[in-house]
C-alpha positions in Angstrom: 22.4 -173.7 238.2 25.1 -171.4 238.4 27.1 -171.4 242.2 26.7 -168.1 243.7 30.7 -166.1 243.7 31.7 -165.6 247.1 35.5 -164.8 249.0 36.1 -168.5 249.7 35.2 -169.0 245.9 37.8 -166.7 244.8 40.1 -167.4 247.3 40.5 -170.8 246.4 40.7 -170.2 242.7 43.7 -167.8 243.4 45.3 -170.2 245.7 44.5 -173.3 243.0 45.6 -171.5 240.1 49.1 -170.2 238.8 47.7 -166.9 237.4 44.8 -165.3 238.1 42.4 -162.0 237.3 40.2 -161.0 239.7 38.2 -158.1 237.7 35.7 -155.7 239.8 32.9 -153.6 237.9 29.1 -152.7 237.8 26.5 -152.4 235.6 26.3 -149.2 236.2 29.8 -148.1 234.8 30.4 -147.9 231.2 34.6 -148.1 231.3 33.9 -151.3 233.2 32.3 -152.9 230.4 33.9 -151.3 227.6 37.4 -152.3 228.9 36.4 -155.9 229.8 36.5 -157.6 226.8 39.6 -156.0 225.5 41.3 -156.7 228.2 39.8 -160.5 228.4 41.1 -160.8 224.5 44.7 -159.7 225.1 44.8 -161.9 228.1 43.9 -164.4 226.0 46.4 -163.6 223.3 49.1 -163.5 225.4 48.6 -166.5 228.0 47.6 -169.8 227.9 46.9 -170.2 231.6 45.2 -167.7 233.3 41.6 -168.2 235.6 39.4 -164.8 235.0 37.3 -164.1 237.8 34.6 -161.1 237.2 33.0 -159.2 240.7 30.0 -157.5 240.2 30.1 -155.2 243.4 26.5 -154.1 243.7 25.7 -157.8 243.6 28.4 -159.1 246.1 28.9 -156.5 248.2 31.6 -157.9 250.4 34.1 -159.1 248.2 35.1 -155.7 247.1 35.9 -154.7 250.8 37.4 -157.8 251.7 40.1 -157.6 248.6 40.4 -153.4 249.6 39.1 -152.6 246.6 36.9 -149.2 246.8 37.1 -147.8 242.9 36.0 -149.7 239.7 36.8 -151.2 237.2 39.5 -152.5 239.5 42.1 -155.5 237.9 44.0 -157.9 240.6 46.6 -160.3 239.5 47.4 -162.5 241.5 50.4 -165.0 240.4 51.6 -168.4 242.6 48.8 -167.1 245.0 49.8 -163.5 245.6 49.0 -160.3 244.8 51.2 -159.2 241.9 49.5 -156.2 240.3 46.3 -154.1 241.3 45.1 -151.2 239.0 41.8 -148.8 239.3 40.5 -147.1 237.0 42.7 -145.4 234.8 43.5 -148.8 233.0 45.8 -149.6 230.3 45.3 -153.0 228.8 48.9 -152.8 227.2 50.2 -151.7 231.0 48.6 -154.8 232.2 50.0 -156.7 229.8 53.5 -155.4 230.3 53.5 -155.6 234.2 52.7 -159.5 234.0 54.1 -161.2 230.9 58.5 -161.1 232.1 56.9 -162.9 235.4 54.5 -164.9 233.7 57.0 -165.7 231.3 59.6 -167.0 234.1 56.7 -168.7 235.8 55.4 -170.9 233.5 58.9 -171.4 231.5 
């Protein structure tokens, strides 16, 4: 049985973790899901360590609001616990990529 996502849920993963995605979508958006997995894969490729945590906002309602997100698809980064980088809509997987990997880099060196 899967444990149901929730802000403490997420809240402790981004306090638990060095680096962490928190990625906000909903079925009903098509960029959401097109961008996910490419986004996923460069993650991938370019970091060993980082904790992916996807929102569904029509299904948890609250989190969205809570982290001030209004717009999807929405990416958070959080690194050492804090917000780093926060990006809505318009989103560039190479941008992301750029914004995180000289801090990453430092981080985990």
């Amino acid at each position: 049985m899967q444990t149901t996502q929730s802000i403490e849920n997420i809240n402790n993963t981004i306090n638990s973790n060095l680096c962490v995605i928190v990625y906000f979508s909903a079925p009903t958006c098509n960029v959401c899901y097109a961008l996910k997995p490419k986004l996923l894969e460069a993650l991938d490729s370019n970091f060993e360590d980082f904790k992916i945590e996807s929102v569904d906002i029509l299904k948890q309602e609250d989190i969205a609001p809570f982290f001030g997100v209004y717009a999807i698809p929405t990416v958070l980064i959080f690194l050492d616990g804090k917000e780093f980088f926060r990006k809505s809509r318009n989103i560039s997987v190479s941008e992301v990529i750029n914004e995180i990997k000289r801090p990453y880099e430092i981080m985990t060196s």
